[in-house]
Each structure stands twice: as structure tokens, then as C-alpha cells.
C-alpha positions as CSV (number, residue, x, y, z in Angstrom):
1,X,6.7,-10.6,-7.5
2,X,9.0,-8.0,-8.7
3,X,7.3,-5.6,-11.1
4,X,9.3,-2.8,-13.2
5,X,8.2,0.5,-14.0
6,X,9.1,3.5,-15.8
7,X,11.1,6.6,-14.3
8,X,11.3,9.6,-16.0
9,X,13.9,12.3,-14.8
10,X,13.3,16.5,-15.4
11,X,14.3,18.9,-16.3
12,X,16.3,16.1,-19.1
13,X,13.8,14.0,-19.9
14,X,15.4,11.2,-19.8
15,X,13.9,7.6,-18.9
16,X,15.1,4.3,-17.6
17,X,13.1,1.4,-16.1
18,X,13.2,0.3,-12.5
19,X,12.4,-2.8,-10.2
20,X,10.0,-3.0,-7.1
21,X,13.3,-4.4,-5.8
22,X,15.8,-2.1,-6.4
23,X,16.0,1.7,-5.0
24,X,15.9,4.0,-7.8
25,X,19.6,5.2,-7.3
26,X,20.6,2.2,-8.1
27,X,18.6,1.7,-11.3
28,X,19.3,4.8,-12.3
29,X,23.0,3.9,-12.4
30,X,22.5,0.5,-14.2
31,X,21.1,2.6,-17.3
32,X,23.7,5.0,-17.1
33,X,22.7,7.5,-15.2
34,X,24.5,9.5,-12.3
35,X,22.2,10.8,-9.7
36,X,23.7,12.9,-6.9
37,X,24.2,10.7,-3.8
38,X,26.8,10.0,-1.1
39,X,25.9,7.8,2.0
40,X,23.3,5.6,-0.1
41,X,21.2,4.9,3.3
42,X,19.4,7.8,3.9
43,X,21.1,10.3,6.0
44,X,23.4,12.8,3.9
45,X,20.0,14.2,2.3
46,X,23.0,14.2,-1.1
47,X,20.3,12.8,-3.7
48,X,17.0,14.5,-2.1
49,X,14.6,15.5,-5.1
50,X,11.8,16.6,-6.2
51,X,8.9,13.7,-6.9
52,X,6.0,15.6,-8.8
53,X,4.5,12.6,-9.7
54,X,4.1,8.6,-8.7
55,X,3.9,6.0,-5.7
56,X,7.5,5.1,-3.7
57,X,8.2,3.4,-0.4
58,X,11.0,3.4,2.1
59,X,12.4,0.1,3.5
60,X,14.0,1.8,6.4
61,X,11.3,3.2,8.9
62,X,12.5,6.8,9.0
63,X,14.9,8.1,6.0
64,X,16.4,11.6,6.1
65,X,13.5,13.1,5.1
66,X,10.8,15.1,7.1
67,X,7.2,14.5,7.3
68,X,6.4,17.6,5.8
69,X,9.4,17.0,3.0
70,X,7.5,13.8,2.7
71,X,4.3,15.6,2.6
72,X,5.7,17.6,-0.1
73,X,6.9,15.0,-2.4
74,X,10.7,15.2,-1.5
75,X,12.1,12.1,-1.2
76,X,15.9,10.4,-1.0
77,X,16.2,7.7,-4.3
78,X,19.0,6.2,-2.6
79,X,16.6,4.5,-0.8
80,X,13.4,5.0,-2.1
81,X,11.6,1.8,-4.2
82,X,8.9,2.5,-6.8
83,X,5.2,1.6,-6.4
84,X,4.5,2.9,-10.2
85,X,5.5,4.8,-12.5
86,X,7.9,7.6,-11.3
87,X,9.0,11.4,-12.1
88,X,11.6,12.8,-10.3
89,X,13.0,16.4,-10.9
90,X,17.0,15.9,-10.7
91,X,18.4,19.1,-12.5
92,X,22.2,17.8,-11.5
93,X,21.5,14.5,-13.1
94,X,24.4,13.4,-15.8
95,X,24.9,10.6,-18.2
96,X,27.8,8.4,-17.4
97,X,30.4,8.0,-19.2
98,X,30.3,3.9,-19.2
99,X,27.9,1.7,-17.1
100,X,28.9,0.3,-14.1
């Protein structure tokens, strides 16, 4: 069952909704949002942020991020899915200029 949930981006304070389904790079474009990214599968590190608060989970076994990154709450939305409701702190987050 695919369950949405609300992701809210610092320092902007903007929000957009995201499926279980879908990584939040991608969801974050389809409300008009441009995240920093690049290779969209994990091993640039171009989108890596800041996740003060909420659940994700990785569908690759090992994504460009460290175990103490991870430990940290740094994590790569290009291939990251939500478990809940999700901040992430993006400061080079823009609005585009027409959806995708």
C-alpha cells in the first residue's frame, strides 16, 4: 500500500507531499521543486542533506552515504523513500520555473 506523507524543506519552509513509492527527489520535482542532484542513484553525494527530523529507507543496500553520515541524519533524497513525515534542511533548494 502506497502511503503519502508530508515533507517539509529548511531553511524555506516550503512543503510538498510524497509517496512510499517514490524517492523524495523526485517528489520534490513533481511539486516544483529543484533539489540539488546529479547521478540520481546514490554515488555523486550532489543532493546529500541534512534530515533533522523523520523515518526514510534506501532501496539500494549501500548509498553514498557513511554509517556515521547515516548515524547523523545525512542522507541522499535521490534515493531515499519516506517512512513518515519528513524535514530535510536543503539551503540550495529553488522553485522551478514550470513543473516537469
Amino acid at each position: 500500500m502506497t502511503e503519502r506523507f508530508s515533507v517539509t524543506l529548511l531553511p524555506a519552509g516550503w512543503t510538498f507531499e510524497a509517496s512510499s513509492d517514490q524517492p523524495l527527489l523526485l517528489a520534490a520535482q513533481a511539486a516544483g521543486i529543484k533539489l540539488p542532484s546529479s547521478c540520481r542513484n546514490g554515488t555523486c553525494r550532489a543532493c546529500l542533506c541534512f534530515k533533522p527530523e523523520g523515518e526514510i529507507t534506501y532501496r539500494i543496500e549501500w548509498p553514498g552515504v557513511s554509517f556515521d553520515e547515516k548515524r547523523e541524519g545525512w542522507i541522499l533524497p535521490c534515493c531515499a523513500y519516506p517512512r513518515s513525515a519528513v524535514t530535510l534542511d536543503v539551503p540550495h533548494a529553488s522553485r522551478s520555473a514550470t513543473r516537469p
